[in-house]
Structures are given as C-alpha cells and as structure tokens.
Residue, then its C-alpha position, 0 to 999 in steps of 0.5 A: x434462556x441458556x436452553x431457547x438459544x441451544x434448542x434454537x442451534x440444534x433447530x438452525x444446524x437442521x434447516x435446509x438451504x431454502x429454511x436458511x434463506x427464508x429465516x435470512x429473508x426474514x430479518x433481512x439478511x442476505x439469503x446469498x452464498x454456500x450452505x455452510x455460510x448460510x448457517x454461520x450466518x443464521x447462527x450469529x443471528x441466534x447466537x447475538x439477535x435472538x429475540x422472541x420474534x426470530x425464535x418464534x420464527x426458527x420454531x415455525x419453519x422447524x414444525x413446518x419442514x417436519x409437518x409436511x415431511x410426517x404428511x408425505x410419509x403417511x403419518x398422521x400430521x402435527x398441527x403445527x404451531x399457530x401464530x399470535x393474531x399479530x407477529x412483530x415483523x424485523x425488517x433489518x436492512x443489511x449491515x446492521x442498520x436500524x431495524x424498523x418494526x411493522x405490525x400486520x393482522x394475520x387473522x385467516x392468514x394460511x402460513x402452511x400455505x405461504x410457507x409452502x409457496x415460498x419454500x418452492x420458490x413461488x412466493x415473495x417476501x414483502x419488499x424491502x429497501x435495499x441499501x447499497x454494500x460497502x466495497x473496500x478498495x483492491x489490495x495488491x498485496x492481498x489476493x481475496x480467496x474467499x468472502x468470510x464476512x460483508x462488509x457490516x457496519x459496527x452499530x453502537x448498542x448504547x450511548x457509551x463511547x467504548x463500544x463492543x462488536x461480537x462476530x462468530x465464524x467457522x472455518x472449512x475444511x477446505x480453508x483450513x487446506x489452504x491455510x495449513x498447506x500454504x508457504x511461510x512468508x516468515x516464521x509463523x506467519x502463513x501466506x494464506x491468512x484470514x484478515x480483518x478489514x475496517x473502513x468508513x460505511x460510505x457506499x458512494x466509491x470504494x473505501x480504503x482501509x481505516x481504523x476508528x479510534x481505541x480500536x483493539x481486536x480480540x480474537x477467542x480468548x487472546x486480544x490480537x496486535x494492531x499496527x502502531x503508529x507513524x512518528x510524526x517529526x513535524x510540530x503540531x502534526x498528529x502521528x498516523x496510523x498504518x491502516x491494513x488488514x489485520x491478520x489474524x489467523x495464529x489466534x483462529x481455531x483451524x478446525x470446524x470449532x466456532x471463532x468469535x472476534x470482538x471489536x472493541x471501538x471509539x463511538x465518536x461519530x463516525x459509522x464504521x464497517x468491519x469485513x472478514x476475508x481469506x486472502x493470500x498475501x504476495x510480496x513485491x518480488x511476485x508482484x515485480x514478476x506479475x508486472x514483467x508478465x503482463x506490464x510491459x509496453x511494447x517499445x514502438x507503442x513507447x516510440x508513438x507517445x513519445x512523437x505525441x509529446x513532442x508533436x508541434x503544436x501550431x497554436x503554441x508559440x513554444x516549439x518543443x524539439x526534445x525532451x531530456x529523460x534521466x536513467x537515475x531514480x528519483x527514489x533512490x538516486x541510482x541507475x534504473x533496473x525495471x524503468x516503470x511509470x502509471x499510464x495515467x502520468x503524463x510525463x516520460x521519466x521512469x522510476x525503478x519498478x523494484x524499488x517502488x514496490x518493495x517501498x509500498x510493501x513497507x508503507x503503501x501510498x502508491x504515489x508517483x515519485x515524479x509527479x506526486x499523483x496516484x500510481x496503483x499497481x493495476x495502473x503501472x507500466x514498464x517502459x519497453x523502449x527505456x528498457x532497451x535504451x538502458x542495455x544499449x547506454x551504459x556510459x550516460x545518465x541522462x537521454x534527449x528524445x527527439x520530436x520523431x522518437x528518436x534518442x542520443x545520450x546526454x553524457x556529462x562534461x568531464x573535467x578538463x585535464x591539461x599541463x599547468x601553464x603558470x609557474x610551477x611551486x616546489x615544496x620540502x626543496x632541500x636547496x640551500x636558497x630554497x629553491x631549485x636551480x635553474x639550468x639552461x636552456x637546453x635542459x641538464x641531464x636531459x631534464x626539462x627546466x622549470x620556473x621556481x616562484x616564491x609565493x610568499x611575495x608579492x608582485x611588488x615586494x618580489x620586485x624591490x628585492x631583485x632591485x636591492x640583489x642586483x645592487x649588492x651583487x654590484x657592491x659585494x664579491x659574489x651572489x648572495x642568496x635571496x630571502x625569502x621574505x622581507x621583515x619591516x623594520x622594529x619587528x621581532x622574529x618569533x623564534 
C-alpha cells in the first residue's frame, strides 16, 4: 500500500493543470485556483481518500497523458490501461460531505476519446448537485492575503465522540516572503500569519468564528494553544470561550516542506467546518488611522441629521426643540478624543473611537455602548461636526442641539460661594470666658466685629442662663463670667 500511495504522489506531482482539475472533478472537488494549489489539494486526496477507484483514475490520466505525448513524437503508442467493465464512480460533494456511489456499464466506451475531449475543454463531466460554500464573517482585525484551505466540513469517520481531522499543506515561496519579511506585533509573533478558522457548517448567512468542544489543534509534531476560557462570575452561567483565528505559524514549516494539521474534536452533533487563511493581522491603532482616512463625516452632513431628528412631526403630540448630547464616554467616562458612532444607530450620542476599539482588540463584541446594538467596524463613523464642537467647548460636558442644528453647551451650576449670614463659631479660643470679646460698633483696631454663640445650648437654656446673669450681676459686684453649659442637679461630672 506504502508503495500505491508514493507511485500515486510521484504520478500526482507530474500532472498538468487540465489532469489536476480532471482528477478534482472526479471526486468532486473543486477544479478552481493556482497549480500549486491544485496539487496540494490532489495530494490530500492521496494521501487520506486513496481508495482504489481514485488510484485506478490517477494511473489512467498518467497512461493517457503519456500515450498521446509517445504518439505525438512518433514512437510506437502504449495501449493504455483499460477499465473494468463497471468503475464505481465518487461523486463527493464539496466539503467532505457523504459521498454517493453510481455504478455505470462502460461497455464500448472510448476513454482516450472522452479523455481527449475533456482534456481540450470540450467535454463535460456528469452533473453534479452543488452545495452551497460556508462563508465565515469579515474580521477587521485580520486582512485575508491568501485562501490556503475552503471552508470543509469536519466529518466524523466513526461513532466515537472524540474524532480526528487531518489536513496537508504547503507553503510558497512567495507566503513564505510575506510571513518572514513581515513586522513583529510582539516578540515572536508576526503579523503575517496562517490561522485556523472553525464555525457551524451553515450555508444560510455568514458565520462567526466558533469552536466544537474537546477541541485541540496539532500542528506537525507539537500541539498548538487555543484561547481559554472567560471566568463566569454570575451563578449557574457557563464560562465562554473567545472563539478567534488560531495562529499557527510558529509551528509551520516555512519552507516547501508539506505541514499537516490535526484537528481533533467533540462529535456531539453539531456539524463543523474548519478553513486555513494567510492573513495579516492590524491593530486598533491602524484601524483608528483607517477610520480617520475614510470614516469621517463631513460636519454639514452631521448638521442635516441632526434638523432630521428634530423635524416636527405634526402627527405627534410631543414637540421636540432639542436634544442634550454629552461629550463624556460612556466607556470610560472621560472626555471624548475621536467622537464615533455606527450609521445604523440612531441616537446622536458618540462614544470615543480609540477606546472602542482597543476594547475589541481585546475582546471583540462590536457592540454599541449606547444602544446595546451591533456596531462593526465597517459601519462606524466619525462625527465630524461633534469633532469641531470638541475644539470650540473646552469648558462644558454636555451639548443642547437645536431644531435648526444649531448647538449652545450646557455648563453645570457651580456651587455658590457667598459670606455666611448666621452667627460665626470660634473654635480653640484662648479667651478666659471662652469666647472673643465683642468690640463696639465701630470695630477695634479697625477689626470687624462678630457675634460669638455657643452651640452647645439650646435656645431655651441659652435663654434662662441670661435671665439668671442678669439677676447675679444685680446681686454681686461685678460680672461674672458665663458658663458654658448647665448641669442638672444630682449630676456628677466625670472628671
């Protein structure tokens, strides 16, 4: 078997363009795409799906392609090989789905002839229903460079529920260029990278990145890290995992040497497809830059939907004549730097573009902060007339827009600071009563005067002491000095 499968390689590695896409179209693969990518993928079928039948069909386009070259150059022609008088046909839908058998007579058939039809791009193969592709969703951190693998769905090869997917590739030269002569993002970690991607194999819309579960991804001979998963701190909440491209170029072989990927995964049900890209991964400051480049709306444009929001509306019976528009952050509650906001929102308040995006970096949800709705990246605006309202209110956080798009800032009330109208307390008064002594009218030394009152007495108490000084003034000499708080009677102080 070991010596079928090289003969078969050495056959493969051979084959011309038109072979390649004959031998693909037979097994129902896809026939599009470069050379290189014709025999990567012609060698995964012999290297995991060679069964006698494929074989059988390798060996035939080889006799056929060398017949017709040994009869072109005048040497006597080979018989080539003749078929059994029934060939099980593969016709297996993309993606690795079931593969459905035919079996048709081939009695009196010319397969020189067909081969020769085909080969010249006048023959059909039989029909064959076309399913329709998985599409993963555009990442706008991750620029696609190059399509490495489709989308194929993982297929399960027996009722155990840990299942094993190999995958072969090969790298150019000109990828490895690109991956090698690209800039670091951080130690050891290119921005030129081949990533794995996995979603649900569901044709209906464009999936996002989701991984089946006992996932893990071996790479050659070394198994590769997959992202973790997100503490949960809520009761009877299952932790999530971030489901991203899986970079795996530190474990490729960045040479014309073959790489094979196992994915080894749950078989719980659910049907998954798994997809290979070059892609060249940006950060949130270059996408910022993008954003300033290509996003910004012109302020007059900004005016217009502002009159729209507030255009009367006579069938309401709610006249709105302004709307208040902060310039904090609901983010990160400070002042808005790049005033940004997706043009499918529909609400006037901004949030700041730089940290909005550093956030998804980090953990991409692109969901708006304001109104809790989907805001992508291809759908994000800068607000060009908050922007130049930012530059001209330095000393307000908040803005009233008015129903013909005009603005004035809302500025906050500051606390009022004026002279104290009551009685002033003295505190730490080395007086000997306890309290200052009160000048006369005209003041002492050009001082103003001030009432002293002791706060430790009540209205009434305060009042029943003046009565009792007054009548001891009458009783004694002279004044004597006021206390500064009553004791009931059977009371002990203390000290």
């Amino acid at each position: 078997m070991a010596a079928e499968l090289v003969e078969a390689k050495n056959m493969v590695m051979s084959f011309r363009v038109s072979d390649l896409q004959m031998l693909l179209g037979y097994v129902g693969r896809s026939k599009s795409g470069l050379k290189h990518e014709l025999v990567t993928r012609a060698l995964q079928l012999v290297q995991f799906d060679c069964s006698p039948e494929v074989f059988k069909k390798i060996k035939e386009l080889y006799e056929t392609r060398y017949a017709k070259k040994s009869s072109d150059s005048g040497q006597p022609q080979q018989q080539p090989h003749r078929p059994p008088e029934t060939l099980s046909i593969h016709s297996s839908y993309d993606r690795g789905s079931t593969v459905a058998r035919t079996s048709i007579s081939t009695t009196n058939i010319d397969y020189p002839a067909i081969y020769g039809k085909y080969l010249n791009g006048l023959g059909r193969l039989p029909p064959k229903v076309v399913k329709p592709e998985v599409r993963l969703v555009k990442l706008p951190f991750y620029n696609i460079l190059d399509e490495l693998l489709k989308p194929t769905e993982l297929v399960p090869q027996n009722n155990e529920k840990l299942q094993e997917s190999p995958c072969i590739f090969a790298l150019t030269s000109r990828q490895v260029d690109l991956i090698r002569n690209s800039r670091e993002l951080q130690p050891g970690v290119k921005s030129v990278q081949v990533v794995l991607r996995i979603c649900y194999t569901d044709t209906s819309s464009p999936q996002e990145d989701q991984y089946p579960p006992n996932i893990a991804v071996k790479v050659n001979h070394s198994y590769c890290s997959v992202p973790g998963y997100y503490p949960s701190n809520k009761p009877g909440v299952e932790p999530k995992r971030p489901c991203r491209p899986i970079n795996l170029t530190h474990l490729l072989y960045l040479s014309g040497a073959t790489n094979r990927i196992t994915v080894t995964w749950g078989n719980y049900g659910k049907s998954y497809s798994v997809g290979l890209y070059l892609v060249r991964q940006l950060t949130s400051a270059e996408l910022l830059q993008k954003l300033k480049t290509i996003g910004v709306k012109h302020p007059e444009l900004c005016k217009t939907l502002v009159k729209e929001k507030l255009r009367l509306d006579p069938d309401s019976e709610i006249a709105t004549t302004g709307v208040r528009v902060s310039l904090i952050c609901p983010l990160v509650k400070m002042r808005l730097s790049v005033p940004c906001r997706a043009e499918t929102c529909a609400h006037l308040q901004c949030f700041d573009a730089v940290f909005y995006l550093q956030m998804n970096e980090k953990k991409p949800t692109w969901m708006c902060p304001v109104c809790d709705k989907p805001a992508p990246y291809d759908q994000l605006i800068i607000d060009g007339l908050l922007s130049k309202i930012l530059t001209e209110c330095e000393d307000a956080d908040e803005i009233e827009y008015m129903a013909d798009g005009s603005w004035c800032p809302i500025r906050a009330e500051k606390e009022r600071s004026c002279s104290p109208q009551c009685p002033i307390l003295v505190l730490g008064s080395s007086d000997v009563n306890g309290l200052l002594p009160t000048p006369n009218s005209n003041g002492e030394n050009g001082k103003v005067t001030a009432d002293v009152v002791d706060l430790t007495l009540d209205s009434s108490s305060s009042e029943e002491e003046e009565e009792e000084d007054e009548e001891e003034d009458d009783d004694d000499d002279g004044p004597q000095p006021k206390r500064r708080c009553s004791y009931e009677k059977d009371l002990v102080s203390a000290c």
